[in-house]
C-alpha positions as CSV (number, residue, x, y, z in Angstrom):
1,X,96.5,97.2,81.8
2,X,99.4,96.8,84.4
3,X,102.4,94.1,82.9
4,X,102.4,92.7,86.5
5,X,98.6,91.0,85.8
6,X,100.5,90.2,82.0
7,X,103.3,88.6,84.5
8,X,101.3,86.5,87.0
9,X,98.6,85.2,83.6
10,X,101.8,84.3,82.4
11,X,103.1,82.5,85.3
12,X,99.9,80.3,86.0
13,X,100.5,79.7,81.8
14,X,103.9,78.7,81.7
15,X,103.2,76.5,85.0
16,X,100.2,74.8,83.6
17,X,101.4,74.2,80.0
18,X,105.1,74.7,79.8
19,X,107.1,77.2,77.8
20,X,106.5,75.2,74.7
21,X,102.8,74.8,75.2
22,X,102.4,78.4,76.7
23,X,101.1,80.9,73.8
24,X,101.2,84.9,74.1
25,X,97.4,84.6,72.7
26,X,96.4,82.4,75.7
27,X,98.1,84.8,77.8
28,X,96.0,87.8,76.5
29,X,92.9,85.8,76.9
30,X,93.6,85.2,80.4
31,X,94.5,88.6,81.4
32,X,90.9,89.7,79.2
33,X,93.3,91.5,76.4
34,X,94.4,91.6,72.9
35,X,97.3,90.0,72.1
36,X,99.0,93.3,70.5
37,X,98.7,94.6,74.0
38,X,101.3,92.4,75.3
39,X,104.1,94.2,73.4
40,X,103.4,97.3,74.9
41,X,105.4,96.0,77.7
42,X,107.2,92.6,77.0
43,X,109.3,92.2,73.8
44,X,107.4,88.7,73.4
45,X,107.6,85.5,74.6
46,X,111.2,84.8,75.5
47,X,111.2,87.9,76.7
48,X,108.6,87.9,79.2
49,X,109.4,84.3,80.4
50,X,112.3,85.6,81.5
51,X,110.7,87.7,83.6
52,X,108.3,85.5,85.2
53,X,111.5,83.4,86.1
54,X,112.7,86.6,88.0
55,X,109.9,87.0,89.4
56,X,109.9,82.9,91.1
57,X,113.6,83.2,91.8
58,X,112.9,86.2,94.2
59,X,109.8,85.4,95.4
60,X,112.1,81.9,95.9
61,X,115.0,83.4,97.5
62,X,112.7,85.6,99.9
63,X,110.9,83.3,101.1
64,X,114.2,80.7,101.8
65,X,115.8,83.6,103.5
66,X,112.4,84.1,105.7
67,X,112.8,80.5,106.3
68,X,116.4,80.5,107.4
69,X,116.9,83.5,108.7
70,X,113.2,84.3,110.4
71,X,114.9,86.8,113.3
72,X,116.6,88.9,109.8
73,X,113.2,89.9,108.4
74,X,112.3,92.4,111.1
75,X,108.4,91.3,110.5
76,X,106.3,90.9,113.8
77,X,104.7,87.9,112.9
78,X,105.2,84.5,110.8
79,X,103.8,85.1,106.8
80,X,101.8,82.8,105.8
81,X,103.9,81.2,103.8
82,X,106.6,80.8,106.2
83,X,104.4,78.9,108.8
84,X,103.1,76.6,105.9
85,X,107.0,75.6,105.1
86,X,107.9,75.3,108.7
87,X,105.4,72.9,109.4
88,X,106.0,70.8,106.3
89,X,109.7,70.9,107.3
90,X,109.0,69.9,111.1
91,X,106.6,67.1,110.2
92,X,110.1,65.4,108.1
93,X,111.8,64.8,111.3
């Protein structure tokens, strides 16, 4: 069991109910794991909250520098993501 599937269960749990309403037992059972097996790489709740807010803010900040700064990222081609935002953003004006 990898603690990145742990960290994107968790993600989708904390989204959908909140950090109140997210439990580490519904975060096992989405991942298909025992509960115990969470500690084996998070220190518990807070803990791995904390990371899954690392994880948005750089997925954030990557994908607003993409957006800002598209001739920076030395990528051939337009992510996915990056044409989805630049539409969105063009259809404001």
């Amino acid at each position: 069991m990898s603690s990145q599937k742990i960290l994107l269960a968790a993600r989708s749990c904390f989204a959908r109910d909140g950090y109140e309403g997210a439990s580490l037992q519904k975060i096992a059972e989405e991942v298909g794991i025992k509960k115990p097996s969470i500690y084996a790489h998070y220190k518990g709740k807070e803990d791995l909250f904390l990371h899954v807010m690392t994880l948005v803010f750089f997925n954030s900040k990557t994908a607003n520098h993409r957006l800002f700064h598209p001739k920076s990222s030395g990528a051939a081609g337009k992510p996915d993501e990056e044409l989805f935002l630049t539409g969105c953003f063009r259809s404001m004006k």
